[in-house]
C-alpha positions as CSV (number, residue, x, y, z in Angstrom):
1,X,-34.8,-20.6,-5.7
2,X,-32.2,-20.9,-8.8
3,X,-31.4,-17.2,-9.8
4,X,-32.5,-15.9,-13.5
5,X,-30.3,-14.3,-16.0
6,X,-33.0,-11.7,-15.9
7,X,-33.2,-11.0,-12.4
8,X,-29.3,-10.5,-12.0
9,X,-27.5,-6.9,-11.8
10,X,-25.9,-6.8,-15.2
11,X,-22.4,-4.3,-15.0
12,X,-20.9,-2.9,-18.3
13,X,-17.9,-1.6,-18.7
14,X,-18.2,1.3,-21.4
15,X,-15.6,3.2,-22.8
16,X,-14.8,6.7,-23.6
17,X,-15.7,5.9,-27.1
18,X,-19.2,5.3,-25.9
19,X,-21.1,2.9,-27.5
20,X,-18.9,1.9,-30.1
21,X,-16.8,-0.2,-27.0
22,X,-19.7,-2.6,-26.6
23,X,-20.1,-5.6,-28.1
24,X,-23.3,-6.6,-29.8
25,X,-24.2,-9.0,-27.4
26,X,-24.0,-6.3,-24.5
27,X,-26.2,-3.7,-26.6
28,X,-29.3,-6.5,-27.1
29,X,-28.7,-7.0,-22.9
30,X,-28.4,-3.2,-22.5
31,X,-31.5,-2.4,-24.6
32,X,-33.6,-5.3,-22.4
33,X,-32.9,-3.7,-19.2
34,X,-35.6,-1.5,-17.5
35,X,-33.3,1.3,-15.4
36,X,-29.8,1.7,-16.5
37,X,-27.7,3.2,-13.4
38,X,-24.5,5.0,-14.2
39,X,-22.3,8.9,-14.1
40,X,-24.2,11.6,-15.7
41,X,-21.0,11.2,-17.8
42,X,-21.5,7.7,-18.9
43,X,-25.1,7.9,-19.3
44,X,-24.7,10.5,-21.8
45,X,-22.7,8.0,-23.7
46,X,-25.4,5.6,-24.4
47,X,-28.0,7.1,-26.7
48,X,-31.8,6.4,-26.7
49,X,-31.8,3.8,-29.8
50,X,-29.6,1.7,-27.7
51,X,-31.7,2.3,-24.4
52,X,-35.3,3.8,-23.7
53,X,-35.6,2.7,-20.5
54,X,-35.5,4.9,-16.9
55,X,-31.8,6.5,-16.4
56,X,-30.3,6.8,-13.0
57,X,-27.3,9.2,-11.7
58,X,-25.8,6.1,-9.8
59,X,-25.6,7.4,-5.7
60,X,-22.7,7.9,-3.9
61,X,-21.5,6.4,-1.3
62,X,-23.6,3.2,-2.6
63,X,-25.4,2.2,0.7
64,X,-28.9,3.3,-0.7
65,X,-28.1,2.0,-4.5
66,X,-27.4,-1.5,-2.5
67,X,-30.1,-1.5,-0.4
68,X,-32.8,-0.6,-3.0
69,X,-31.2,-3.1,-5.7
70,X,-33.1,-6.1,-4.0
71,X,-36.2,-4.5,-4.4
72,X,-35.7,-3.1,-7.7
73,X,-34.3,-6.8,-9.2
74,X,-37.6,-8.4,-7.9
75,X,-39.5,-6.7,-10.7
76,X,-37.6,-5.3,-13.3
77,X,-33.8,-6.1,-14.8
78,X,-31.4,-3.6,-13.8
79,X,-27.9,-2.5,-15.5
80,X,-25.0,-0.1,-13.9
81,X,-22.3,1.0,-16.3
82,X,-18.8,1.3,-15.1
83,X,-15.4,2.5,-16.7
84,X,-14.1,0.0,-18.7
85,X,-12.7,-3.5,-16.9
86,X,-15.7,-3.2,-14.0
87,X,-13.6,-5.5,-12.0
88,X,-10.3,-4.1,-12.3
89,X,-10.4,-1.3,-9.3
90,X,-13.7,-0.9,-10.4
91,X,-17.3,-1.0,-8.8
92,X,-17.8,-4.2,-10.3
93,X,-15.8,-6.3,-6.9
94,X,-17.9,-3.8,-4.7
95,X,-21.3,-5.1,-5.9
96,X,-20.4,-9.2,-6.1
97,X,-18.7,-8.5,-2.3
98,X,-22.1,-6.9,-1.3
99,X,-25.1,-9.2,-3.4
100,X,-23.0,-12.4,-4.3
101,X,-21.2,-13.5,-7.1
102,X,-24.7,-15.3,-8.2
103,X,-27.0,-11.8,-8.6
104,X,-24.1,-9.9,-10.3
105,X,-23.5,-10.5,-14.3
106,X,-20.5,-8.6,-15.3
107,X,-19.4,-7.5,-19.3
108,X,-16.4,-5.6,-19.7
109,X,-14.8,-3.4,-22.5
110,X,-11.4,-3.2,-23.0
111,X,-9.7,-1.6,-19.6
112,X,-8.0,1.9,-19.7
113,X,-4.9,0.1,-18.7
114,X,-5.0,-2.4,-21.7
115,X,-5.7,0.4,-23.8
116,X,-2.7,2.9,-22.6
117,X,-0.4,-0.1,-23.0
118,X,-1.3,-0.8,-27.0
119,X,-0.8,3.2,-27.2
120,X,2.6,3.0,-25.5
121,X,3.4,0.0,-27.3
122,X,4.6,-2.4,-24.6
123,X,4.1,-5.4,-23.3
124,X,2.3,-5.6,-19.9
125,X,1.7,-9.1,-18.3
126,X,4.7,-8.3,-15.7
127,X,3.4,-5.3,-15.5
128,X,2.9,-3.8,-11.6
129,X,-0.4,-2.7,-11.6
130,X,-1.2,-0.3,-9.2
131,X,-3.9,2.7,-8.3
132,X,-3.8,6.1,-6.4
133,X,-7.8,6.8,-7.4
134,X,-8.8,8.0,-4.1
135,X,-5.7,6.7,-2.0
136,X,-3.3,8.4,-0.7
137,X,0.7,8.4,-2.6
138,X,2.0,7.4,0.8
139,X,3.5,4.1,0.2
140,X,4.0,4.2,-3.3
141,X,7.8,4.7,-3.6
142,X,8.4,1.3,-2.4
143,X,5.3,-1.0,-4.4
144,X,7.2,0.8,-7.9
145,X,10.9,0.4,-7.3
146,X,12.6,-2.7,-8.9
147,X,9.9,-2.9,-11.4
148,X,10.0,-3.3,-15.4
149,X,6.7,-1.3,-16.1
150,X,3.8,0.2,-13.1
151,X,0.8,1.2,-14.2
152,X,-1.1,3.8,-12.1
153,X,-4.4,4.9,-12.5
154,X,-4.7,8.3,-10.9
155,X,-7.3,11.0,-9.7
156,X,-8.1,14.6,-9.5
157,X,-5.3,15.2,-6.8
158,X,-3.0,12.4,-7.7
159,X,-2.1,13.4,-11.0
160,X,0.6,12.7,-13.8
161,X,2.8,16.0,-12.5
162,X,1.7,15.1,-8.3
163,X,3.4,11.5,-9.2
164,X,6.2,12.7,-10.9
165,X,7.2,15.4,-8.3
166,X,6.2,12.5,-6.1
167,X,9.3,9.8,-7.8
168,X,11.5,12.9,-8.0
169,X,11.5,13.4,-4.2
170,X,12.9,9.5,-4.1
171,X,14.9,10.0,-6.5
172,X,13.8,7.2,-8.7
173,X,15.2,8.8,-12.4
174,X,15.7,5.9,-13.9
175,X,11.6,5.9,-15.0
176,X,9.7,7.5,-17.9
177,X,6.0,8.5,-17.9
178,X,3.4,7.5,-20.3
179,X,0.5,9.6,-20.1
180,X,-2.7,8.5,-21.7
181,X,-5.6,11.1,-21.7
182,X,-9.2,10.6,-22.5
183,X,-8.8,7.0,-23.8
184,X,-10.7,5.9,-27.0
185,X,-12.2,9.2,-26.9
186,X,-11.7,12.2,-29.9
187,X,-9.6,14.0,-27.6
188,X,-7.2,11.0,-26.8
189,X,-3.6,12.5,-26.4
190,X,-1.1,10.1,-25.4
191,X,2.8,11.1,-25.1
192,X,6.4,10.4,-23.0
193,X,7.8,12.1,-20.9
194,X,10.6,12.3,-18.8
195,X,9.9,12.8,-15.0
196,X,11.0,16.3,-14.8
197,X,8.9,17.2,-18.0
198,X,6.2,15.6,-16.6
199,X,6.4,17.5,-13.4
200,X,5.6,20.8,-15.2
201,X,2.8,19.7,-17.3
202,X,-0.4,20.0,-17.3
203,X,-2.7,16.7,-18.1
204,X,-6.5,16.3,-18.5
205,X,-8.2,14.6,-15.3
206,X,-9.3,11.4,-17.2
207,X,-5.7,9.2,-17.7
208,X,-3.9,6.7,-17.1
209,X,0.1,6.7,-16.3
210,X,2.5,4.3,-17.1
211,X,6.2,3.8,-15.7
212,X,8.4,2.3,-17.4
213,X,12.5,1.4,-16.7
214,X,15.0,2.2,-19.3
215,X,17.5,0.0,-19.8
216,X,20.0,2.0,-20.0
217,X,19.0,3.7,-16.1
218,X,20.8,1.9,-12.9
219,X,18.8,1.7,-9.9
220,X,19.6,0.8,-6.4
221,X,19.1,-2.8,-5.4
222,X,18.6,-3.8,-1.6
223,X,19.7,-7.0,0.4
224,X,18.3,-8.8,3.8
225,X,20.3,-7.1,6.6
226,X,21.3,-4.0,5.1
227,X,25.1,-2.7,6.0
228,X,24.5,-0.2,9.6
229,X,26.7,1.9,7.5
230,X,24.8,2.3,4.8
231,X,22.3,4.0,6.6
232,X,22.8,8.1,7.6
233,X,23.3,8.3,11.6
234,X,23.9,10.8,14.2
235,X,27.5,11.9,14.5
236,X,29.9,11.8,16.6
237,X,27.0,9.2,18.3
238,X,27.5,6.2,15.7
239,X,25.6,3.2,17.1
240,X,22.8,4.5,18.2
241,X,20.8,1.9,15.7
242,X,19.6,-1.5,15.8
243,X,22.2,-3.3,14.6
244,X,22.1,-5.6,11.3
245,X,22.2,-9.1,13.1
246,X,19.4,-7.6,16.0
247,X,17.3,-6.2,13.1
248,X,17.1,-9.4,11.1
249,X,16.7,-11.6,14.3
250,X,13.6,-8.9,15.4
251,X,12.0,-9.0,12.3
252,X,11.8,-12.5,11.9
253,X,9.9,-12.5,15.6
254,X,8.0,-9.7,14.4
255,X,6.2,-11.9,11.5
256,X,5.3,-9.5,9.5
257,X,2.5,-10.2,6.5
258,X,1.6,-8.3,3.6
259,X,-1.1,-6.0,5.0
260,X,0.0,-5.8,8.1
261,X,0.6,-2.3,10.5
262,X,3.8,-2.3,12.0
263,X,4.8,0.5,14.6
264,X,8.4,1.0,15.0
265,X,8.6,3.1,18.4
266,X,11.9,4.6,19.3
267,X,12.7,4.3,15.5
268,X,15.9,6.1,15.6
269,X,17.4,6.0,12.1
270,X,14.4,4.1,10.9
271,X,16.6,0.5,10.3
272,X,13.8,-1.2,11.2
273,X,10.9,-0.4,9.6
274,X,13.0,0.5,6.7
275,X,14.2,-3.2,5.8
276,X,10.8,-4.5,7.1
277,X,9.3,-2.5,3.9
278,X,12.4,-4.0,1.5
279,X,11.2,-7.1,2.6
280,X,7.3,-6.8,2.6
281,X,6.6,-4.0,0.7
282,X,3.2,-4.3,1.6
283,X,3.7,-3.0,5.2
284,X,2.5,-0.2,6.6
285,X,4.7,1.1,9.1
286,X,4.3,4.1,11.6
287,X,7.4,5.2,13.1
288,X,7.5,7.8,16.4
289,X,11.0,8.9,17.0
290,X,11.7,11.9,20.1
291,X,15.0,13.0,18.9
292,X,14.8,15.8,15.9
293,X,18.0,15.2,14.8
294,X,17.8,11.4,14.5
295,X,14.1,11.8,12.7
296,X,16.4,13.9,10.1
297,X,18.5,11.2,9.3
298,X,15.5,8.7,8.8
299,X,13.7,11.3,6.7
300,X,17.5,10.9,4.4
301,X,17.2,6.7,4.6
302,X,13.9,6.8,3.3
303,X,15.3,8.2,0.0
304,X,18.3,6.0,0.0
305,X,16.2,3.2,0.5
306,X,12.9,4.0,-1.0
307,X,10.6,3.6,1.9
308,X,7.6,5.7,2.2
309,X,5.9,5.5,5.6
310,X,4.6,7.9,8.2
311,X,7.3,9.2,11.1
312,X,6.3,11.2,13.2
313,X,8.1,13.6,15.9
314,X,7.3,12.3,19.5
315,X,7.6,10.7,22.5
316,X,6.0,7.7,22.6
317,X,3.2,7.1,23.8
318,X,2.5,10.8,22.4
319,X,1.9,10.3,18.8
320,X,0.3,6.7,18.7
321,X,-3.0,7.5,18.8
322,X,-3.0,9.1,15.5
323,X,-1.9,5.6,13.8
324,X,-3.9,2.5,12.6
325,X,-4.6,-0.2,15.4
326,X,-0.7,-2.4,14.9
327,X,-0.2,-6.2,13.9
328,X,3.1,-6.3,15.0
329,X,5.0,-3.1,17.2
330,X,8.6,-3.0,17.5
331,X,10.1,-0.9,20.5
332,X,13.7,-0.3,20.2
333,X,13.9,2.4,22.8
334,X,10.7,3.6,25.7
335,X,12.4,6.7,27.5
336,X,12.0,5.4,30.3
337,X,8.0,4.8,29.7
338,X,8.2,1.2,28.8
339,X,5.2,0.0,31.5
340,X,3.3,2.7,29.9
341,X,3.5,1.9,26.9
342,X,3.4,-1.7,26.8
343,X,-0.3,-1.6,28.4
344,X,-1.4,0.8,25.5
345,X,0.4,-1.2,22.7
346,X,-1.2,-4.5,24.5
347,X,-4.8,-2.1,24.3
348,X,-4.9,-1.3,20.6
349,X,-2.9,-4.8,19.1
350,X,-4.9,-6.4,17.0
351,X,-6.0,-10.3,17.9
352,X,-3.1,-12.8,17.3
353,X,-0.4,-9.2,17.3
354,X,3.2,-9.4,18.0
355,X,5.5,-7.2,20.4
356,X,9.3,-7.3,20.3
357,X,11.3,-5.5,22.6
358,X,14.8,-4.7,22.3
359,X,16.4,-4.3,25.9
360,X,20.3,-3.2,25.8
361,X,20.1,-3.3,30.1
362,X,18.8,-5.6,32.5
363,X,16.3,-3.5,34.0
364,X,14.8,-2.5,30.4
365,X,14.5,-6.5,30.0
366,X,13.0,-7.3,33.8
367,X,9.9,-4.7,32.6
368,X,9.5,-5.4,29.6
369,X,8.9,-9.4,30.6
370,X,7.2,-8.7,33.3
371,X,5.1,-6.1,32.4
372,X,4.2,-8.9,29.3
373,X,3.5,-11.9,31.2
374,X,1.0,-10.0,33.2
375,X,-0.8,-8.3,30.2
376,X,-1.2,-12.0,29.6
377,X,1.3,-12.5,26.7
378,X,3.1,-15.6,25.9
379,X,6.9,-14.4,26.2
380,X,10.1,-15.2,25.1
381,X,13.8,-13.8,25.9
382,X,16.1,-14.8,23.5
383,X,19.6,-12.9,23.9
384,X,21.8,-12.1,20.7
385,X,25.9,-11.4,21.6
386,X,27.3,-11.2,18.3
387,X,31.4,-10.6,17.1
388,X,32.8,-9.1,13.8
389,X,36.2,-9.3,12.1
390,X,38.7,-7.1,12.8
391,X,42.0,-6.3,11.2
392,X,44.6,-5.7,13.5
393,X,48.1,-5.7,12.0
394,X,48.3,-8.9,9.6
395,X,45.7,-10.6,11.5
396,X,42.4,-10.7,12.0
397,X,40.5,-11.3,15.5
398,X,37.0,-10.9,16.2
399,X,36.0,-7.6,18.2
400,X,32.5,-8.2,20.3
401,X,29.4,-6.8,20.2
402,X,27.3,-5.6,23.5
403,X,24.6,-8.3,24.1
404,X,21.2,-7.7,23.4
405,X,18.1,-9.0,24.9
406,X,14.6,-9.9,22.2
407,X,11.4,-10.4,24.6
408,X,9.0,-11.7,21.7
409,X,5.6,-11.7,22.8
410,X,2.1,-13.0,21.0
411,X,-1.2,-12.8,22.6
412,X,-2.6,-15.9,23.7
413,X,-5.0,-17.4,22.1
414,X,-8.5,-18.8,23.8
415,X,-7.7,-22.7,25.3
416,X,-4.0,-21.8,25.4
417,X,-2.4,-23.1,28.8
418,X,-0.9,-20.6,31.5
């Protein structure tokens, strides 16, 4: 049976200014509606004249508004008002995911992002556009650095001064904040501020932030296969990381998607799931390194570079079990628990996962294939012996690098031969 106009969920986007944000299209489709779903906050915004129908405090979490709105549509129209742009991190996706794009009719009002950019007076369709509403800040460093503008909607606990502090701690100066408060409403206050003014304020829950680059600020700018030297290592023990050729050679048999979970185990300075974030900065990565020390100087490289991930002060397997299920896992060292852990990274890898294994020895590289072909892994050994220039004198020769051994492995697929 063809759906009717009437017996689809209508979502409108309202603003802070209340009725005045809708359009008089949405007020006639509004005023037809027979229960109006919303915030307390939001229904107070619409007044009787515009609808006299039955008012709703819209449940949380939506399970029961979802699985009552079937029965509901069959006999009345129903209408759910959201903040502004319903689908832009708004409930708006949630409810077409959930009924169908065909039951869901959406009408939006301006967004609080549009609206923060007219105040600030800048342009914004390069703008990065980006949330912390209910997520965590974990991540966030990297997703905002080597952009123009970000804007950030925020949340009761991820606040203007929380995100400032936040940028401060990696060192990323070279933004200004535009804070936006209670949008289209009386008490709209919008202002700039620097980051370290903006860490001491105070702001009202409802805004909207928005980060923008001076041109006259320098920032950092990062390169496949970052210099080993660049990064902060243990002294007098220089070389205990995987080197720039290994690293780009690993990640390129690591396959790495936006999205994906990748554990770095044995993570050292953190090399590896460092440039795997410059690369994708849609990564997750969860890094377990034993050594105190060494975790020190990967807490320092995730300033330099930018890189906000969870690293966590263990022996693997200790520690894993309080990370995400991995896409990809890269070991580049197994204390001597490389069986071990292998069968546990082969348990929680997600279908069609990746495992490379950096072996410096012969034995490391016997287990490690072994130990993969019988977990029922395709396998591959590729070995990597590098050389770099070398002055000596006038001349220049080329000064050798200790081989080392990639075992790449992918989980075989159903139909796949032996």
């Amino acid at each position: 049976m063809q759906t009717t106009t009437r017996n689809r969920l209508l979502v409108i986007g309202i603003g802070d200014d209340g009725e005045q944000s809708l359009l008089p299209r949405v007020r006639e489709k509004l005023n037809d509606a027979d229960i109006l779903y919303g915030s307390e906050r939001q229904l107070a915004l619409v007044s009787a004249e515009t609808f006299a129908g039955e008012r709703r405090v819209l449940p949380r979490p939506l399970q029961k508004f979802l699985c009552d709105i079937n029965q509901l549509n069959e006999a009345c129209s129903v209408a759910v008002l959201a903040s502004g742009d319903p689908l832009f991190y708004g409930i708006g996706s949630t409810l077409i995911r959930a009924l169908g794009r065909d039951r869901v009719e959406v009408w939006p009002a301006l967004s609080s992002v549009q609206l923060a950019f007219a105040r600030a007076g800048e342009a914004w369709q390069q703008a990065r556009l980006l949330s912390v509403h209910g997520r965590p800040l974990t991540g966030l460093a990297q997703r905002v650095h080597g952009a123009k503008s970000v804007a950030l909607l925020t949340d009761g606990i991820h606040t203007p001064n929380a995100i400032a502090k936040y940028l401060l701690h990696f060192e990323m100066t070279e933004y200004d904040m535009f804070v936006a408060e209670r949008l289209g409403s009386p008490e709209e206050t919008c202002a700039w501020y620097s980051l370290a003014e903006a860490a001491d304020a105070v702001f009202d829950p409802l805004n909207v932030v928005i980060l923008s680059r001076r041109a006259d600020a320098s920032a950092p700018s990062f390169h496949l296969g970052v210099d080993d030297a660049k990064f902060a290592q243990r002294k007098p023990d220089r070389g205990l990381i995987t080197k720039r050729e290994v690293r780009i050679v690993s990640l390129s048999e690591l396959r790495l998607r936006a999205g994906d979970v990748l554990w770095d185990i044995g993570a050292c300075t953190g090399s590896v799931g460092i440039e795997a974030i410059l690369q994708q900065p849609e990564v997750e990565v969860y890094a377990v390194e034993k050594n105190a020390e060494d975790l020190e100087n990967l807490r320092v490289n995730q300033i330099t570079f930018r890189t906000d991930f969870v690293a966590v002060h263990a022996k693997a397997p200790a520690g894993l079990d309080q990370f995400p299920d991995p896409d990809a896992v890269f070991i580049g060292g197994s204390g001597g628990e490389l069986r071990e852990l292998l069968h546990l990274c082969a348990t929680r890898l997600k279908p069609g996962g990746r495992i490379v294994v950096n072996a410096a020895t012969l034995e490391t590289l016997a287990t490690a294939h072994q130990t993969l072909l019988e977990l029922g892994f395709a396998v591959s050994v590729t070995m990597l012996q590098t050389a770099r220039s070398k002055p000596i004198l006038q001349f220049t020769r080329l000064e050798g690098m200790n081989p080392v051994y990639l075992v790449s492995a992918m989980r075989k697929e159903a139909g796949d031969g032996a």
